[in-house]
C-alpha positions as CSV (number, residue, x, y, z in Angstrom):
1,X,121.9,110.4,64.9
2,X,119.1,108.0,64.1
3,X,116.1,106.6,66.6
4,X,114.8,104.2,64.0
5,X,113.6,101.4,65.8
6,X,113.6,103.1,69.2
7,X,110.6,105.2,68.6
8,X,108.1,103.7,71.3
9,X,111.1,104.3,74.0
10,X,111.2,107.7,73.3
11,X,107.8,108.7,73.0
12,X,105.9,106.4,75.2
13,X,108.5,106.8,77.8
14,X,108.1,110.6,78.0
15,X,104.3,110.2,77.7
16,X,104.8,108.7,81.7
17,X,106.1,111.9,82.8
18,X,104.4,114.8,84.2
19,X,105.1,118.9,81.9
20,X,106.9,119.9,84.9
21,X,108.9,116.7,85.4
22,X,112.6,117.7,83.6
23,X,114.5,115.0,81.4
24,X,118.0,114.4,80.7
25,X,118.2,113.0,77.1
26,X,120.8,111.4,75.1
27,X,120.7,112.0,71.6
28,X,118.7,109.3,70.3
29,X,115.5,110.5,71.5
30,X,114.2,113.1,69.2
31,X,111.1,111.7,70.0
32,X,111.1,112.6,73.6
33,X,111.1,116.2,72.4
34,X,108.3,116.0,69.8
35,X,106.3,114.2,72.6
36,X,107.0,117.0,74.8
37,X,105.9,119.5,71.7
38,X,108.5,120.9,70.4
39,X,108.3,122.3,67.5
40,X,109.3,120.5,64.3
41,X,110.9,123.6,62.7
42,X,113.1,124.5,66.2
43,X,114.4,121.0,65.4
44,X,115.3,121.3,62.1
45,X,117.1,125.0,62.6
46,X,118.9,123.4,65.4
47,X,120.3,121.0,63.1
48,X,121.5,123.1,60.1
49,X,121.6,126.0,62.7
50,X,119.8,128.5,61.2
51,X,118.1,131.6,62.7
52,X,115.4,129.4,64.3
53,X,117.9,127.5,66.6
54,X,117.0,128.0,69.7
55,X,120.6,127.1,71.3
56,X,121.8,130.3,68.7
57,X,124.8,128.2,67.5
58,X,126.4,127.5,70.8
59,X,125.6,123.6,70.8
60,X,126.3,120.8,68.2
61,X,124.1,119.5,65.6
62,X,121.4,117.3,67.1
63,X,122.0,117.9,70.7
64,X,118.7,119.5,71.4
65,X,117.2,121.5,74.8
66,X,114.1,122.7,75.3
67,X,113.6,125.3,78.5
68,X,109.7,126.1,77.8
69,X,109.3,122.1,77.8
70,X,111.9,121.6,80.5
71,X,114.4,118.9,78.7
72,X,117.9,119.7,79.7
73,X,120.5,120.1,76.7
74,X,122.2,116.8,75.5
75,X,125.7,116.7,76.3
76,X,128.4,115.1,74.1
77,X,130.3,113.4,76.8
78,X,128.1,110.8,77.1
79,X,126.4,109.5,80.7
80,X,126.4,113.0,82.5
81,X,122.9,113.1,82.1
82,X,122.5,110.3,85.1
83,X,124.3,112.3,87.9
84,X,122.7,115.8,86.6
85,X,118.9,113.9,86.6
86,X,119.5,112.4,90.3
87,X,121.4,115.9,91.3
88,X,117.6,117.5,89.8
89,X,115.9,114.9,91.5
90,X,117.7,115.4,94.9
91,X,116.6,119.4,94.6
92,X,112.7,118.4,94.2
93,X,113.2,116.9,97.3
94,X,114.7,119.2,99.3
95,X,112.4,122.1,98.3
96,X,109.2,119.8,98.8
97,X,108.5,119.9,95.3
98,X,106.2,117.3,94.0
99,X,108.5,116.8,90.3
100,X,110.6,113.7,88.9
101,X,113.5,113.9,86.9
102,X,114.8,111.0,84.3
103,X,117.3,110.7,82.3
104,X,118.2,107.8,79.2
105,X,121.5,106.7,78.7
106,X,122.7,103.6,76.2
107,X,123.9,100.4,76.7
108,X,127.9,101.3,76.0
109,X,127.6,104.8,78.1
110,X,126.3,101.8,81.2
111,X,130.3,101.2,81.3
112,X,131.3,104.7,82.2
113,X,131.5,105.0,86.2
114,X,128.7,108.2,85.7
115,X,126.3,105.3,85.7
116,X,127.8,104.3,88.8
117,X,128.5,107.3,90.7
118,X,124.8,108.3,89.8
119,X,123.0,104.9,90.9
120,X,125.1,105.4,94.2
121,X,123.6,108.4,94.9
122,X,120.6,107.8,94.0
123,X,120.5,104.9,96.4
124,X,121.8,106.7,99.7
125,X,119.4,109.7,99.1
126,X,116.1,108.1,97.3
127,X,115.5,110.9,94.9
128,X,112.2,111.2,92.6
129,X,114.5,109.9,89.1
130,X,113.6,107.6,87.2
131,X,116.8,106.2,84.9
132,X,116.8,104.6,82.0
133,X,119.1,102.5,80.3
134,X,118.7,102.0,76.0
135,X,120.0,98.4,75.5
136,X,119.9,98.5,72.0
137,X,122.6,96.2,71.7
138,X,125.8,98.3,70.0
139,X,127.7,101.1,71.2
140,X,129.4,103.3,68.6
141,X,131.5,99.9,67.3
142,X,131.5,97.6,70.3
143,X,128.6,95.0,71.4
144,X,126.6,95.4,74.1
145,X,128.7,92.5,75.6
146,X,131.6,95.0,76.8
147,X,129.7,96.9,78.5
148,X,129.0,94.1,81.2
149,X,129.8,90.9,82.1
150,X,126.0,90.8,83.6
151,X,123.1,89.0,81.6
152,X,121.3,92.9,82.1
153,X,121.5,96.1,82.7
154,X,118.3,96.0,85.2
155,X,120.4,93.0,87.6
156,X,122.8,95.8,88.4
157,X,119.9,97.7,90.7
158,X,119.7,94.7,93.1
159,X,123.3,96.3,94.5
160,X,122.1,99.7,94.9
161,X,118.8,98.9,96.7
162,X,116.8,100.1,93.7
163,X,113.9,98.7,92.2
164,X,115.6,97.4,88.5
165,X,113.0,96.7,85.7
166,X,113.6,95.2,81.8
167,X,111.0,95.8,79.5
168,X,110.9,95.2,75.8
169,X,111.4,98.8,74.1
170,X,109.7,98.1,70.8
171,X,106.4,97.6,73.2
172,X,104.6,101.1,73.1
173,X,102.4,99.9,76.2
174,X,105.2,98.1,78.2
175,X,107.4,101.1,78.1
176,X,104.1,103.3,78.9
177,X,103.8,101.0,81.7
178,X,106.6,100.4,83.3
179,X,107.4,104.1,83.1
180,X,103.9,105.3,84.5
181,X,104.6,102.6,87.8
182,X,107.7,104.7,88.1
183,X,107.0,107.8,88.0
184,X,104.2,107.5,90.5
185,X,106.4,105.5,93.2
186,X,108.7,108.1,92.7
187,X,106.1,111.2,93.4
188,X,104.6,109.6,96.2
189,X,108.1,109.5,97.8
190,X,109.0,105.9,97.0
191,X,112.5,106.5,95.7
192,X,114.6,106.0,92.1
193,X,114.1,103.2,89.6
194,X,116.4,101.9,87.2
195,X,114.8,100.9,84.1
196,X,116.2,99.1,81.1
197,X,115.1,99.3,78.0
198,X,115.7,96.5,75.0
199,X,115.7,97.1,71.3
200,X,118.0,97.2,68.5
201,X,119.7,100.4,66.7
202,X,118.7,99.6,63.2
203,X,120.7,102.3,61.3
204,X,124.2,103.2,61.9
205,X,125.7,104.9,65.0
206,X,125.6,108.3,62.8
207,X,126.2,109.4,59.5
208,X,129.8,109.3,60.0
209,X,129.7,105.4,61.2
210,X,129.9,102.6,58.7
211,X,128.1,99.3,60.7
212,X,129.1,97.1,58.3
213,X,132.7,97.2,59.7
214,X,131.5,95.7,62.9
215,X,128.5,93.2,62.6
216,X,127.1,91.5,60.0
217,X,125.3,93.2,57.2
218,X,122.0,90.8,57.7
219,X,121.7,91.4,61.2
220,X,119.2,94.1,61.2
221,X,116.4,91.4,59.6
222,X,116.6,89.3,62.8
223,X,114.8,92.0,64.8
224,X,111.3,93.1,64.4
């Protein structure tokens, strides 16, 4: 599962979060975890696993976790990351603890009603999260079109009460930004903030996905 072209979304949108803050990845943020310092090796022996997995075998290729660096394991069904980072959040808060949770989720996964479920509950309880949303334009096979009838992801915050942000996610220091405000409304007991993120998945959905079935072979050269 590729992050070409995501890069800055991944790494400068950890760099905003504090070692103790916990993130809910989805799997096209390998970056988050090298940000976070994991090492390159763990990685790899997770992918082929190997003796140096640190999951020992028992999740899929690519679907990383990280305890020491506190980034919860990426799930397959996609979009339970949301509801588990605003069920973490919700636990800072109770215990008086001074920690933000986030989570990423992409564009397509924005249809599932986890996205919903989880924006409701952040809005009634005002937990420390901070979610993201990767519009990168293409779920596995279907345009970021069918995932709403919105313009953007961000407009869909106005109806939970929550503060709803659209950056550019090639911009390093826009991401940086935007993520940094968040985080530090969110500590300083402001509430959640959904934040979406737009770039483009150059490569192919995975090495099992042919693109070429599903949009034009040139489109990739239209975005920087």
């Amino acid at each position: 599962v590729s992050g070409t072209g995501e890069e800055a979304i991944a790494v400068a949108g950890t760099m905003a979060f504090a070692p103790l803050d916990v993130l809910f990845p989805s799997y096209r943020q390998p970056g988050l975890l090298l940000a976070r310092g994991m090492p390159m090796l763990t990685m790899m022996g997770q992918c082929i696993g190997n003796g140096c997995d640190n999951t020992k075998g028992r999740q899929m290729p690519a679907h990383y976790s990280w305890r020491a660096g506190n980034v919860v394991s990426i799930s397959s069904p996609v979009g339970t990351q949301f509801p588990q980072a605003v069920g973490a959040a919700m636990a800072f808060a109770y215990r008086g603890e001074r920690r933000v949770a986030a989570a990423w989720i992409g564009d397509g996964t924005a249809a599932q009603g986890d996205f919903h479920h989880a924006l409701n509950f952040a809005s009634v309880f005002r937990p420390p999260c901070v979610l993201h949303v990767v519009d990168n334009q293409w779920a596995i096979s279907t345009h970021r079109n069918v995932a709403t009838g919105g313009a953007t992801f961000a407009a869909r915050a106005d109806a939970y009460h929550v503060p709803g942000l659209r950056v550019a996610g090639n911009d390093f220091l826009a991401v940086l930004a935007a993520g940094s405000w968040a985080t530090t409304r969110a500590r300083r007991g402001g509430g959640p903030t959904l934040i979406e993120l737009l770039t483009y998945r150059r490569d192919a959905h995975s090495t099992s996905d042919d693109p070429a079935q599903y949009r034009a072979p040139d489109e990739a050269t239209h975005w920087p």
